[in-house]
SEFIZA-3560 file (N, C-alpha, C; in Angstrom, 3 decimals):
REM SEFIZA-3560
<numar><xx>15.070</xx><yy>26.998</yy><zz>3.400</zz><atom>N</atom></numar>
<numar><xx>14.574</xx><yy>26.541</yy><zz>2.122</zz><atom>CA</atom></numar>
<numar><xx>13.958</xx><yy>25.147</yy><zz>2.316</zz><atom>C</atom></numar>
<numar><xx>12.750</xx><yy>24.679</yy><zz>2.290</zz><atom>N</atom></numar>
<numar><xx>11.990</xx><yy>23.536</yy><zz>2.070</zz><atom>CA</atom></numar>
<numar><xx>12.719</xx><yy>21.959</yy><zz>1.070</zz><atom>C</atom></numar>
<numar><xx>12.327</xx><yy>21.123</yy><zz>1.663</zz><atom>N</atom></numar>
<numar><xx>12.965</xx><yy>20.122</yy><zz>1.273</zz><atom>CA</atom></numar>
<numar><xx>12.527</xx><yy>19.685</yy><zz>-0.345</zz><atom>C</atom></numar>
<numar><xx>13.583</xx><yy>19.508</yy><zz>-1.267</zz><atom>N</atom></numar>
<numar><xx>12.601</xx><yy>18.899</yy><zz>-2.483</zz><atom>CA</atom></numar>
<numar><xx>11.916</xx><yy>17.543</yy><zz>-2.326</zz><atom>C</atom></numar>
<numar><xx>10.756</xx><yy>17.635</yy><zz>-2.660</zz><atom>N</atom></numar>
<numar><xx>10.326</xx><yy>16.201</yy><zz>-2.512</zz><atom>CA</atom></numar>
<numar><xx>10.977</xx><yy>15.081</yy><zz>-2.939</zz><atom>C</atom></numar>
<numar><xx>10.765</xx><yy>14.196</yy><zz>-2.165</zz><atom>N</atom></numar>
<numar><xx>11.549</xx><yy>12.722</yy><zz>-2.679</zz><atom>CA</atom></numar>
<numar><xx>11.125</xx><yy>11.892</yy><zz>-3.686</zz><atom>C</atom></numar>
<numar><xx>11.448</xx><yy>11.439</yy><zz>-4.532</zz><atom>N</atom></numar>
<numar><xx>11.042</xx><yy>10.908</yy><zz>-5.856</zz><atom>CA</atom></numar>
<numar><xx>10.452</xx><yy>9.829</yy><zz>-5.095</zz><atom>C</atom></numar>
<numar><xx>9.798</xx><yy>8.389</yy><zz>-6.297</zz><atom>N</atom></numar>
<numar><xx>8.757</xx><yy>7.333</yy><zz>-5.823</zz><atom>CA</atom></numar>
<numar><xx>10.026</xx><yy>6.164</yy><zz>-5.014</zz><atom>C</atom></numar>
<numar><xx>11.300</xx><yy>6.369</yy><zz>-6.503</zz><atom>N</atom></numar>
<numar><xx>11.971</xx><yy>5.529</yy><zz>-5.812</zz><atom>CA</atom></numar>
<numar><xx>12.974</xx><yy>5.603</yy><zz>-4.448</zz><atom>C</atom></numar>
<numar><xx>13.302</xx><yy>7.013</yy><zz>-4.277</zz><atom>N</atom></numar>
<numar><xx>13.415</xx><yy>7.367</yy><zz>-2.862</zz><atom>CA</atom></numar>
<numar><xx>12.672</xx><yy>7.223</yy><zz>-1.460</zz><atom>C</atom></numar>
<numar><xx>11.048</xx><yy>7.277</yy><zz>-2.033</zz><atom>N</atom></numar>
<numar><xx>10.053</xx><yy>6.879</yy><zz>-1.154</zz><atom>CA</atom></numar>
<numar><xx>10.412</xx><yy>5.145</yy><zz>-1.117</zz><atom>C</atom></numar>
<numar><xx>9.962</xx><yy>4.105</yy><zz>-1.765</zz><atom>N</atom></numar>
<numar><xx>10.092</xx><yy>2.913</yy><zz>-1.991</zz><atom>CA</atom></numar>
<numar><xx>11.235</xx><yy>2.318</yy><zz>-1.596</zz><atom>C</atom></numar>
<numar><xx>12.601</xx><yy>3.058</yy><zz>-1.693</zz><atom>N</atom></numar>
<numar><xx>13.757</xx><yy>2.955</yy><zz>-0.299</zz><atom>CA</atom></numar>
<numar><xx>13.743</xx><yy>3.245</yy><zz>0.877</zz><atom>C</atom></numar>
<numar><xx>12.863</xx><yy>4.012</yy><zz>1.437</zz><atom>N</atom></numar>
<numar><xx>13.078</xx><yy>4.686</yy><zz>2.667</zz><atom>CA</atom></numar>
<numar><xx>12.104</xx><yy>3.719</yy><zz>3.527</zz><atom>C</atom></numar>
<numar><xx>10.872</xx><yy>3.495</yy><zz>2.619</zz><atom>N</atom></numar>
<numar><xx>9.769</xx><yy>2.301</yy><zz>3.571</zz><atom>CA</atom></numar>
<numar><xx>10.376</xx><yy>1.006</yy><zz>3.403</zz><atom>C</atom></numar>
<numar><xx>11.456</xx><yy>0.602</yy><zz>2.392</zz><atom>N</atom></numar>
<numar><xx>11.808</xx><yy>-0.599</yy><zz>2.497</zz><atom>CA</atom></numar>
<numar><xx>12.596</xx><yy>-0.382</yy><zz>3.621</zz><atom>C</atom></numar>
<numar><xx>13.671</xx><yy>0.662</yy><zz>4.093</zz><atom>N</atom></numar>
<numar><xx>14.424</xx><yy>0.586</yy><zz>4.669</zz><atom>CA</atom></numar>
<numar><xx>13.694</xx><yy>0.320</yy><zz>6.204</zz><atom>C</atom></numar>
<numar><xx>12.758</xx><yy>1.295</yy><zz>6.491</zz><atom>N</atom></numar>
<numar><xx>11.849</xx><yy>1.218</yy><zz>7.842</zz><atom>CA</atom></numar>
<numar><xx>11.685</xx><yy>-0.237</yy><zz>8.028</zz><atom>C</atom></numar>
<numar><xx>11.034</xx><yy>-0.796</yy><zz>7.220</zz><atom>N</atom></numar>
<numar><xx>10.303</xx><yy>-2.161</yy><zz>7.102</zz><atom>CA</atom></numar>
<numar><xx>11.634</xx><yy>-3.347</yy><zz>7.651</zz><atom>C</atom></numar>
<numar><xx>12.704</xx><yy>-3.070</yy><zz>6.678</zz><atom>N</atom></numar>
<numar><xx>13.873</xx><yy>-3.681</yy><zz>7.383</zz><atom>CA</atom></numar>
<numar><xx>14.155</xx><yy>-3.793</yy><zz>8.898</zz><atom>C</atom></numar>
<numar><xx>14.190</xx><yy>-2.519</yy><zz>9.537</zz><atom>N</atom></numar>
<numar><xx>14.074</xx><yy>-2.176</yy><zz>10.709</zz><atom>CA</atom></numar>
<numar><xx>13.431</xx><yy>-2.983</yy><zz>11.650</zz><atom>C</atom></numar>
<numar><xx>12.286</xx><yy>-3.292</yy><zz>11.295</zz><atom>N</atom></numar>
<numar><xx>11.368</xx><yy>-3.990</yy><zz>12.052</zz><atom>CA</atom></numar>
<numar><xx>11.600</xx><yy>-5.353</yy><zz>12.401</zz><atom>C</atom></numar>
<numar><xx>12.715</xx><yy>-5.447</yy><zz>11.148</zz><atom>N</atom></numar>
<numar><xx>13.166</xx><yy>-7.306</yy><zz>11.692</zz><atom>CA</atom></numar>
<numar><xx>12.421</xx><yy>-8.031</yy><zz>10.714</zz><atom>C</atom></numar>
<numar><xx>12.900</xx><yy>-8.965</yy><zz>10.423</zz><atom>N</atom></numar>
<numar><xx>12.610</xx><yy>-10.166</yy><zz>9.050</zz><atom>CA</atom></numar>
<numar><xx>11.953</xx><yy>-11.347</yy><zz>9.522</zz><atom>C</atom></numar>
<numar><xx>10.406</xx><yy>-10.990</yy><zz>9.822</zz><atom>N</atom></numar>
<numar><xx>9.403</xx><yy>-12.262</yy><zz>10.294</zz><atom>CA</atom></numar>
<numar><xx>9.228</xx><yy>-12.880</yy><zz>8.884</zz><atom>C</atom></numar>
<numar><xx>8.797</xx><yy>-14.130</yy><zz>9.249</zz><atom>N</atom></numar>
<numar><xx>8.098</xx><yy>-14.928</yy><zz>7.717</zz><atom>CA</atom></numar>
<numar><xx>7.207</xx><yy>-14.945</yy><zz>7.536</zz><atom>C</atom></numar>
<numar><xx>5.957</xx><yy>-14.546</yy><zz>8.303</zz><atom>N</atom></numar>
<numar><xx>4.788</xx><yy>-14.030</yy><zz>8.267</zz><atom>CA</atom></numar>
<numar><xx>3.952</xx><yy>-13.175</yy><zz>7.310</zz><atom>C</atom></numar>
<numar><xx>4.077</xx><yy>-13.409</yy><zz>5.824</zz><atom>N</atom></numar>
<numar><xx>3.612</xx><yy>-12.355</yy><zz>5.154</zz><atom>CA</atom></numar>
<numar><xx>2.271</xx><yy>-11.769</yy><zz>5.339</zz><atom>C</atom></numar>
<numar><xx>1.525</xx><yy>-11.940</yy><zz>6.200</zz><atom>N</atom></numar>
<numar><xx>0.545</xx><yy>-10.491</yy><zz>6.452</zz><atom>CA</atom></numar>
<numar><xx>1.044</xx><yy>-9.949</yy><zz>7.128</zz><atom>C</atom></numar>
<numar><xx>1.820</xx><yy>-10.092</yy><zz>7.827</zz><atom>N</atom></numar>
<numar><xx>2.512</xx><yy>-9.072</yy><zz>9.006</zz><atom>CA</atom></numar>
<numar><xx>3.111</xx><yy>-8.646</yy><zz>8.490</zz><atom>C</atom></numar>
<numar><xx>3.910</xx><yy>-9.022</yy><zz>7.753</zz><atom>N</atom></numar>
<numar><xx>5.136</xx><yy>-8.189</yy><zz>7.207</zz><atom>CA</atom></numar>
<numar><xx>4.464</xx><yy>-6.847</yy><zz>6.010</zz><atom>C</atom></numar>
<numar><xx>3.191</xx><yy>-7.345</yy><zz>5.359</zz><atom>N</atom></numar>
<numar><xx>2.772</xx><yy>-6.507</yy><zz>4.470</zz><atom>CA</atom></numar>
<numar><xx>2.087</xx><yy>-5.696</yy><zz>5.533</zz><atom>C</atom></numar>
<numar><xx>1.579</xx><yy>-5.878</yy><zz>6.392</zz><atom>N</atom></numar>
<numar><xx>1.079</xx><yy>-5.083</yy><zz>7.564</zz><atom>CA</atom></numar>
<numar><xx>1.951</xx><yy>-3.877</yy><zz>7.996</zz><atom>C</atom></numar>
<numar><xx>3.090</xx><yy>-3.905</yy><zz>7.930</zz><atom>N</atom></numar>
<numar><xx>3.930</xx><yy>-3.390</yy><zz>8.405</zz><atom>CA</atom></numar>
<numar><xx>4.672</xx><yy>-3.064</yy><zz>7.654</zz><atom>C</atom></numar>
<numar><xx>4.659</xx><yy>-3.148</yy><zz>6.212</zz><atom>N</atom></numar>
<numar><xx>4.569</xx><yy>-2.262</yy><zz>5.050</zz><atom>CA</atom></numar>
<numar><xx>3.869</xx><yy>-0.809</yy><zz>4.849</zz><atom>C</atom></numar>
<numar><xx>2.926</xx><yy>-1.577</yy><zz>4.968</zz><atom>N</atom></numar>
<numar><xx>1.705</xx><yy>-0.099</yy><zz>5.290</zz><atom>CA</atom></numar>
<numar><xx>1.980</xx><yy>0.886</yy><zz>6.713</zz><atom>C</atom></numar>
<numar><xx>2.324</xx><yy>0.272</yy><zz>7.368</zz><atom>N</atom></numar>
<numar><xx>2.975</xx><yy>1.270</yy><zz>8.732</zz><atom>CA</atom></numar>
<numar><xx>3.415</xx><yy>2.007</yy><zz>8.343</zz><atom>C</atom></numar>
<numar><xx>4.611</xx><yy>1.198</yy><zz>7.737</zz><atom>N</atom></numar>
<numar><xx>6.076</xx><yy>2.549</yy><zz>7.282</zz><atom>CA</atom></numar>
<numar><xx>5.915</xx><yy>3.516</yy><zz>6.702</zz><atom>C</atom></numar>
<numar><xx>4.898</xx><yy>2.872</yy><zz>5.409</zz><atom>N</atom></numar>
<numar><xx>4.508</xx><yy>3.638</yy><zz>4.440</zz><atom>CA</atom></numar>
<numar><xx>4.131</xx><yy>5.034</yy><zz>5.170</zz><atom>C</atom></numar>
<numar><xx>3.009</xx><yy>4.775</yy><zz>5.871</zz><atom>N</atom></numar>
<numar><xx>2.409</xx><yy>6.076</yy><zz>7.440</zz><atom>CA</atom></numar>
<numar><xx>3.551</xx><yy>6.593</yy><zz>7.427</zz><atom>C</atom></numar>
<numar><xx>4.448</xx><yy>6.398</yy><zz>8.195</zz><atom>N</atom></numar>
<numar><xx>5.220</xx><yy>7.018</yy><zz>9.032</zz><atom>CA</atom></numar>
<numar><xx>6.204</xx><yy>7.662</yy><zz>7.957</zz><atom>C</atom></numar>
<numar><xx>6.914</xx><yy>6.687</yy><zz>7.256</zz><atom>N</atom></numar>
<numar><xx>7.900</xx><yy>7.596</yy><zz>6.117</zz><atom>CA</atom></numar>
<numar><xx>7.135</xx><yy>8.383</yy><zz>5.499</zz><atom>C</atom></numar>
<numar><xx>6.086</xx><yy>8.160</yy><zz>4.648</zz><atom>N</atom></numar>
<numar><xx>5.492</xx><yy>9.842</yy><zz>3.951</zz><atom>CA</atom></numar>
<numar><xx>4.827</xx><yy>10.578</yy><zz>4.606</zz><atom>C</atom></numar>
<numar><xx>4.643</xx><yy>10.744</yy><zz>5.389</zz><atom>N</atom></numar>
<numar><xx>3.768</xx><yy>11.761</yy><zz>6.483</zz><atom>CA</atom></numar>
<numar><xx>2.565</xx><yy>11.455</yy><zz>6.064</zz><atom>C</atom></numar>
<numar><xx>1.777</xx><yy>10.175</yy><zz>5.490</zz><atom>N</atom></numar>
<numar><xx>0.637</xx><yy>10.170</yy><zz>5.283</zz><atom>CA</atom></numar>
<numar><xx>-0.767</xx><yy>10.149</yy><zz>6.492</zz><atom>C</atom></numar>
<numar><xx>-1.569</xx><yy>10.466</yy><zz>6.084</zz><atom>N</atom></numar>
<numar><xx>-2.777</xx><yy>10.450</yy><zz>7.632</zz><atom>CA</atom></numar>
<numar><xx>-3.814</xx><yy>8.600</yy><zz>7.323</zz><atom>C</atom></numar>
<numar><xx>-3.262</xx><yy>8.073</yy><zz>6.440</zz><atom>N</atom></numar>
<numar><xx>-3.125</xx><yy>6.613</yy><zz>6.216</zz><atom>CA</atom></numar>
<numar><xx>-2.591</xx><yy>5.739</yy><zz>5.088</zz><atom>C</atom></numar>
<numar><xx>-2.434</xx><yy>4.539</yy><zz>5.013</zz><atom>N</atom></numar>
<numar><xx>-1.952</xx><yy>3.740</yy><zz>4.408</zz><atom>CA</atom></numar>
<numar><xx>-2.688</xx><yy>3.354</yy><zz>4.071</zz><atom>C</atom></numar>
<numar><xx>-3.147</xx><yy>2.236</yy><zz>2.747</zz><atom>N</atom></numar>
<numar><xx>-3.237</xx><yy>1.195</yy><zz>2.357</zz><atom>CA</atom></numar>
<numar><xx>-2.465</xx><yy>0.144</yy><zz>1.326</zz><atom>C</atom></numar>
<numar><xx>-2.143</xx><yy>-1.022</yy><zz>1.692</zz><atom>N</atom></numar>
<numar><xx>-1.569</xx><yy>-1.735</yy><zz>0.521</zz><atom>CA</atom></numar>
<numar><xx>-2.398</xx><yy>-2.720</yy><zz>0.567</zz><atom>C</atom></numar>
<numar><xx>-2.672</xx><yy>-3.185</yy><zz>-0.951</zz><atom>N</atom></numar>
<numar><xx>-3.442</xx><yy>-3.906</yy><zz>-2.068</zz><atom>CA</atom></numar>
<numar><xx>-2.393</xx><yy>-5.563</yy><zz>-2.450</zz><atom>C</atom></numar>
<numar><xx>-3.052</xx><yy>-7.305</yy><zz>-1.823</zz><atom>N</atom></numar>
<numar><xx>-2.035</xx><yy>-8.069</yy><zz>-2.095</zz><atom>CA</atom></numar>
<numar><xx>-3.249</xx><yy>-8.486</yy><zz>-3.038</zz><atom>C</atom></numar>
<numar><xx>-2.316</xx><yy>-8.726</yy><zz>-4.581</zz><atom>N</atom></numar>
<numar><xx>-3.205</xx><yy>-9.008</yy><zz>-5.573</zz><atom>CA</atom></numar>
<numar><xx>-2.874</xx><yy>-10.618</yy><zz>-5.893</zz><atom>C</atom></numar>
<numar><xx>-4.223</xx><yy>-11.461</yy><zz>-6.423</zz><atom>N</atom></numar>
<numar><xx>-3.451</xx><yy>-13.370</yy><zz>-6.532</zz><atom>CA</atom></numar>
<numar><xx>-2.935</xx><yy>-12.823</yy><zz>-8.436</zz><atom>C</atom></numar>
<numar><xx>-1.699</xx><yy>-13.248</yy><zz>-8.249</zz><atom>N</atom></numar>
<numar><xx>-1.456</xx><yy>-13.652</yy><zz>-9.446</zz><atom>CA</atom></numar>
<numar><xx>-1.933</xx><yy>-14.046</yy><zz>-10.787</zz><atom>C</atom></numar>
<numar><xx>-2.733</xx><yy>-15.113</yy><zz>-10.046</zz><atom>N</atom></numar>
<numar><xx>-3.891</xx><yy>-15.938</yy><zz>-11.462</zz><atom>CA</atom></numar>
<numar><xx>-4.519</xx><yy>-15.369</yy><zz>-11.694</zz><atom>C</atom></numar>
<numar><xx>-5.374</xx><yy>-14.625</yy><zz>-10.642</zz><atom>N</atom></numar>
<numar><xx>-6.596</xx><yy>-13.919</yy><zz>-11.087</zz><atom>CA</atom></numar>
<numar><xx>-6.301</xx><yy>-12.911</yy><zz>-11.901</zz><atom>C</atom></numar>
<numar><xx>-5.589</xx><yy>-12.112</yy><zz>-11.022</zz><atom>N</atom></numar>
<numar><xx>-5.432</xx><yy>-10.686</yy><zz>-11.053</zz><atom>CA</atom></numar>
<numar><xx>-6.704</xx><yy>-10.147</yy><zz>-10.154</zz><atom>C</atom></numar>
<numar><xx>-6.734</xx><yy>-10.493</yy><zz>-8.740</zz><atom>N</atom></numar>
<numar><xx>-7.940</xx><yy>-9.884</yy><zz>-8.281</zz><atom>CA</atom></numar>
<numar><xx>-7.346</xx><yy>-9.477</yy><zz>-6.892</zz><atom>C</atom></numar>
<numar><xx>-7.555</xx><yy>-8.642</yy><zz>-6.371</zz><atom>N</atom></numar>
<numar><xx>-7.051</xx><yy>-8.344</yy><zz>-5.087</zz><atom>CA</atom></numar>
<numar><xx>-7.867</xx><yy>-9.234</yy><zz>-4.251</zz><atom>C</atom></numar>
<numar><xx>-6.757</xx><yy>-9.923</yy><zz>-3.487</zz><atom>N</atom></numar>
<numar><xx>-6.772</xx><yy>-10.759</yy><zz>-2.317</zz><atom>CA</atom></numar>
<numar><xx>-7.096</xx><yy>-10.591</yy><zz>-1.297</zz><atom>C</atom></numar>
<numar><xx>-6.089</xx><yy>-9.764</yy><zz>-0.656</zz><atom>N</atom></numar>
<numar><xx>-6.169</xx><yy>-8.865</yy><zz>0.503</zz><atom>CA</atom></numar>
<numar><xx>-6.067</xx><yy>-7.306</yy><zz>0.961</zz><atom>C</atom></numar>
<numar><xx>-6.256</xx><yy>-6.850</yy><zz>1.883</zz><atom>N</atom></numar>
<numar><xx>-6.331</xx><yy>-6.032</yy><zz>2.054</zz><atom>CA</atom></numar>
<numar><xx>-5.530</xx><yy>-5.218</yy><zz>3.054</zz><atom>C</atom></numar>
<numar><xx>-4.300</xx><yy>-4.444</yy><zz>3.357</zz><atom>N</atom></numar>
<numar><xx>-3.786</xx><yy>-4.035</yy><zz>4.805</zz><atom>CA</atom></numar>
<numar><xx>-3.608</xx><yy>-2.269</yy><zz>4.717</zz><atom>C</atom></numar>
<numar><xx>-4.757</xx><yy>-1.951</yy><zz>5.822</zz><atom>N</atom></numar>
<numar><xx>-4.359</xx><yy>-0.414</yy><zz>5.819</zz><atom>CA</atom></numar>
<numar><xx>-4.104</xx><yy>-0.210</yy><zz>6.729</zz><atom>C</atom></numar>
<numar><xx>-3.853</xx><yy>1.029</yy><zz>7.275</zz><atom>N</atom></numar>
<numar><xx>-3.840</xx><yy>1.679</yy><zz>8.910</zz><atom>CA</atom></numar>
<numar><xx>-5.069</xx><yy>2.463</yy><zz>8.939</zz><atom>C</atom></numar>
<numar><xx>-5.953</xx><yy>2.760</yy><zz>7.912</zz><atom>N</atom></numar>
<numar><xx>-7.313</xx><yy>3.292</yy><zz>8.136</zz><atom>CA</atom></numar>
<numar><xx>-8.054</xx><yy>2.470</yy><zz>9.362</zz><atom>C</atom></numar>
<numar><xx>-8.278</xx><yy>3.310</yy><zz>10.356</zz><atom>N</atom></numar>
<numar><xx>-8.624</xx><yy>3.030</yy><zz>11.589</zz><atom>CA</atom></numar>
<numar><xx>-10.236</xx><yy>3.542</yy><zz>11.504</zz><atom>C</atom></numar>
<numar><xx>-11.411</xx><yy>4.146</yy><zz>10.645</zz><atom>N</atom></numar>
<numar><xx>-12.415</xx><yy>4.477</yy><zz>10.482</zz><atom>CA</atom></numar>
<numar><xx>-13.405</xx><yy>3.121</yy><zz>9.685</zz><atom>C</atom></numar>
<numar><xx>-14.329</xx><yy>2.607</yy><zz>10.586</zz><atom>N</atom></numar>
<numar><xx>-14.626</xx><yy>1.291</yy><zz>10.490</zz><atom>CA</atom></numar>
<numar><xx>-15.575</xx><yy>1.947</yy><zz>9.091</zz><atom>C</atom></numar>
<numar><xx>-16.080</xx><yy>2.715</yy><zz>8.564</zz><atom>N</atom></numar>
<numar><xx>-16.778</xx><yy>2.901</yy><zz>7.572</zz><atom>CA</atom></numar>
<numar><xx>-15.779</xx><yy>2.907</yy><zz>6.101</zz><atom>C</atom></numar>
<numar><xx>-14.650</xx><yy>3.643</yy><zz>5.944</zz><atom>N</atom></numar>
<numar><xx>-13.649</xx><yy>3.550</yy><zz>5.422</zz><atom>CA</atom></numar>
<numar><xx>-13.485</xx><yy>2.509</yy><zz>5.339</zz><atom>C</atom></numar>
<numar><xx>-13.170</xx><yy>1.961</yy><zz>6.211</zz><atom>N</atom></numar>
<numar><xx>-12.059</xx><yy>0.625</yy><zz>6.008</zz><atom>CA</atom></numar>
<numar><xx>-12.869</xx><yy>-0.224</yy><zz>5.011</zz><atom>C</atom></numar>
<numar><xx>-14.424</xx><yy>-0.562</yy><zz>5.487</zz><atom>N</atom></numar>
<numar><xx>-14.834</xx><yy>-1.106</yy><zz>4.634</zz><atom>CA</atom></numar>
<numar><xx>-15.111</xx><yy>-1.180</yy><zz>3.585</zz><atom>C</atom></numar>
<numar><xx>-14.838</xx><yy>-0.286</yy><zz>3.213</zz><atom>N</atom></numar>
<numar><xx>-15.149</xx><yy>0.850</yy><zz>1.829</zz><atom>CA</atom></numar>
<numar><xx>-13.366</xx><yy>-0.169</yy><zz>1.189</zz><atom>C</atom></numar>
<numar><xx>-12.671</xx><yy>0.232</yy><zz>2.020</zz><atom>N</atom></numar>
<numar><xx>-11.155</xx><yy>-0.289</yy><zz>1.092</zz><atom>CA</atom></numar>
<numar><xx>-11.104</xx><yy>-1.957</yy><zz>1.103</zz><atom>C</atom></numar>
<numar><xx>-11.899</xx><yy>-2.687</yy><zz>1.908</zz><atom>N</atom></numar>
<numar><xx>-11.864</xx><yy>-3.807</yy><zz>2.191</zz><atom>CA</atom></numar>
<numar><xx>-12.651</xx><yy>-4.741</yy><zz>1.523</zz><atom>C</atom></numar>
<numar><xx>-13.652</xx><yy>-3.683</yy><zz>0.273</zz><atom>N</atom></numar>
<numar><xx>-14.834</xx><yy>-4.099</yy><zz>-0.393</zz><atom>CA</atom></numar>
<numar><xx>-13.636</xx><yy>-4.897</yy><zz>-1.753</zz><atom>C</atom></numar>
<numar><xx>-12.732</xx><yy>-4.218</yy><zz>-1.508</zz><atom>N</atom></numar>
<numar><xx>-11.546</xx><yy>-4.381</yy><zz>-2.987</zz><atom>CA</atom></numar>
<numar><xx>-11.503</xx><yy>-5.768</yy><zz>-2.961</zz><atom>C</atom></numar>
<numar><xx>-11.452</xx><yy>-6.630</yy><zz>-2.319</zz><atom>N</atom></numar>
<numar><xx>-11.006</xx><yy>-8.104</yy><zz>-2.007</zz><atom>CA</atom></numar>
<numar><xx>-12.153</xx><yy>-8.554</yy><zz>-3.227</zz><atom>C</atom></numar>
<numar><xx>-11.277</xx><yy>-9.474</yy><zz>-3.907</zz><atom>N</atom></numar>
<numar><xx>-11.999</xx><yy>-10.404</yy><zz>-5.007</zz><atom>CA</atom></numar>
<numar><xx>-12.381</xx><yy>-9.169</yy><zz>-6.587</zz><atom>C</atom></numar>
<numar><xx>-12.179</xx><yy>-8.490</yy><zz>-6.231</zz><atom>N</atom></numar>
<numar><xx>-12.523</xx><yy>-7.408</yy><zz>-7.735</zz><atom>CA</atom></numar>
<numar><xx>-10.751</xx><yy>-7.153</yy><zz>-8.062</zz><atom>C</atom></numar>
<numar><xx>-11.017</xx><yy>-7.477</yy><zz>-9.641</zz><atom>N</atom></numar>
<numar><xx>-10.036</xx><yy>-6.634</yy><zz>-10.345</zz><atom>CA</atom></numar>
<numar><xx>-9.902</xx><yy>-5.451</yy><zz>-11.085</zz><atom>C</atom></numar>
<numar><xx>-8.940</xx><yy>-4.945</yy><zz>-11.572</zz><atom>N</atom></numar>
<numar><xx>-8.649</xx><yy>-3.528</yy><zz>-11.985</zz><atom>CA</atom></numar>
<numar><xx>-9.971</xx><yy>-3.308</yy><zz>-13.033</zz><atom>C</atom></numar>
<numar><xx>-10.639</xx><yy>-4.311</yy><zz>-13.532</zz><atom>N</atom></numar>
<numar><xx>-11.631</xx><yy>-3.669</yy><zz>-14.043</zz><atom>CA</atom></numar>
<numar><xx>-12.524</xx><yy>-3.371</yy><zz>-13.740</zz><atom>C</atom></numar>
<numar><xx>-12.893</xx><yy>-3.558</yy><zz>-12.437</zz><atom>N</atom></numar>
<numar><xx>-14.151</xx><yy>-3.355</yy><zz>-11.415</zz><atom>CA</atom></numar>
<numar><xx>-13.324</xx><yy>-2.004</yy><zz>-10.598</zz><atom>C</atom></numar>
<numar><xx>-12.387</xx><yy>-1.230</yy><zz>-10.567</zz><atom>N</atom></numar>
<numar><xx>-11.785</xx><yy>-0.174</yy><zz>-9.751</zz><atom>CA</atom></numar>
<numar><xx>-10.972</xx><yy>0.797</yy><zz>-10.316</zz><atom>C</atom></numar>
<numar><xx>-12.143</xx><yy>1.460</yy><zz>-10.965</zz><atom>N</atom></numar>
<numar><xx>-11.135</xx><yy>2.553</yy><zz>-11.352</zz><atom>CA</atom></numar>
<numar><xx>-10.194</xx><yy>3.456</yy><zz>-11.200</zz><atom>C</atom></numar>
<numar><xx>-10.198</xx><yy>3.426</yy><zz>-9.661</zz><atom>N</atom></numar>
<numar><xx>-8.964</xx><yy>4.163</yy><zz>-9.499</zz><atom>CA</atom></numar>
<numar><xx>-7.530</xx><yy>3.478</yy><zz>-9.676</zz><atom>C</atom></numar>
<numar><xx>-8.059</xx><yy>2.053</yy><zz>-9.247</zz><atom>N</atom></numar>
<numar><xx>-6.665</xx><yy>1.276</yy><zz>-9.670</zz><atom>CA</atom></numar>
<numar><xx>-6.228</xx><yy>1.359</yy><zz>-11.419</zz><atom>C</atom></numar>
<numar><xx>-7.115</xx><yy>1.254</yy><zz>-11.778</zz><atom>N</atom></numar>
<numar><xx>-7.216</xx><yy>1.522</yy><zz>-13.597</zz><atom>CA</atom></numar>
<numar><xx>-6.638</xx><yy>2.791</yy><zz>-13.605</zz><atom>C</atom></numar>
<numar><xx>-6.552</xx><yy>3.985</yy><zz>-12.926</zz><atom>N</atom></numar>
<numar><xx>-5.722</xx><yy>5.442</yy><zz>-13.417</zz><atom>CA</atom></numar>
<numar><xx>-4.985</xx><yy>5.083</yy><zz>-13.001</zz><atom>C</atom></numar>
<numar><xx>-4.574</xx><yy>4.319</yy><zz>-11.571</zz><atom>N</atom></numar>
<numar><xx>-2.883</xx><yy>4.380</yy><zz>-11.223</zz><atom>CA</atom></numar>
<numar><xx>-2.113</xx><yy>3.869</yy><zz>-11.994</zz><atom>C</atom></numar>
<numar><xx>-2.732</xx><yy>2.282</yy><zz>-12.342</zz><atom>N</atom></numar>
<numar><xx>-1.895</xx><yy>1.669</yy><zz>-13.630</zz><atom>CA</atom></numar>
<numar><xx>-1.840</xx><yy>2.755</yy><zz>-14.505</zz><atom>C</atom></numar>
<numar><xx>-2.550</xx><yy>3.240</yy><zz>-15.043</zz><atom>N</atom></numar>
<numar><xx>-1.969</xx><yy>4.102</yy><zz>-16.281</zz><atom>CA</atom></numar>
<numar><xx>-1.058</xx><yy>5.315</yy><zz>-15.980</zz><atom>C</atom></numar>
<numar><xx>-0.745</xx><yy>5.460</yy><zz>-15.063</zz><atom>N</atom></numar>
<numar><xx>0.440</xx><yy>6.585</yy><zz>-14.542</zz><atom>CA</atom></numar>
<numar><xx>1.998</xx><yy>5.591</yy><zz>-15.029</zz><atom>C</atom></numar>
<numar><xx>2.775</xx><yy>6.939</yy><zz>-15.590</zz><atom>N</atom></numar>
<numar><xx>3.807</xx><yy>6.132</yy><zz>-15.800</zz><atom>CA</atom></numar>
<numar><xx>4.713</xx><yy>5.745</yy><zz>-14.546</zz><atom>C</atom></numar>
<numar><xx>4.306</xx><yy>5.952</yy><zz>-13.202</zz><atom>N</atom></numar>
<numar><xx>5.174</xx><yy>5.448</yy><zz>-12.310</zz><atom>CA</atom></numar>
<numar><xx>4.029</xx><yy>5.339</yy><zz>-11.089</zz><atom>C</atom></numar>
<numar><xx>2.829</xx><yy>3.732</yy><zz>-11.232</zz><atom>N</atom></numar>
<numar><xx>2.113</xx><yy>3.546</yy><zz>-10.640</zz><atom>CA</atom></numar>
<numar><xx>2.333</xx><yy>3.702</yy><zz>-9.069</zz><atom>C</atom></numar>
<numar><xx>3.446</xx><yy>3.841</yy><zz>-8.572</zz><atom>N</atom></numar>
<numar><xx>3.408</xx><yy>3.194</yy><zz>-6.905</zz><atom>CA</atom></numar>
<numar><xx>3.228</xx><yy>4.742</yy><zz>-6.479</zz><atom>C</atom></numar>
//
């Protein structure tokens, strides 16, 4: 019998837990770097991306995926400096009742 899928917050434990694993640098791009790893590896995804947004703005900052396709990437890397109102897909996720 097939596994039931794991809810968001089961997912969101399991990459925190990976991420733990890795050891507690102070380095926050690395560490969000390696956020997105886990992310890979715990959901069986074929890539990652995580989105670091500035506060004030509300504009995405940075950018960390494991998308290894230099056309892609740039495509996800265009996000830097636009906010949710310039990206609609970020605009549907927010509106999901359990964005992550």
């Amino acid at each position: 019998m097939p596994e039931p899928e794991a809810s968001s917050t089961q997912n969101i434990e399991r990459i925190a837990g990976a991420v733990s694993d890795l050891g507690g640098g102070s380095d926050l791009p690395e560490t969000l770097r390696a956020i997105a790893a886990a992310a890979l590896t715990t959901l069986g995804a074929d890539r990652a991306s995580l989105y670091a947004v500035d506060v004030d703005s509300q504009n995405v900052a940075s950018v960390y995926t494991t998308e290894v396709d230099p056309q892609r990437r740039e495509i996800l890397e265009r996000a830097v400096g636009r906010g949710s109102d310039r990206m609609p897909i970020w605009q549907l996720q927010l509106a999901q009742p359990d964005p992550v």
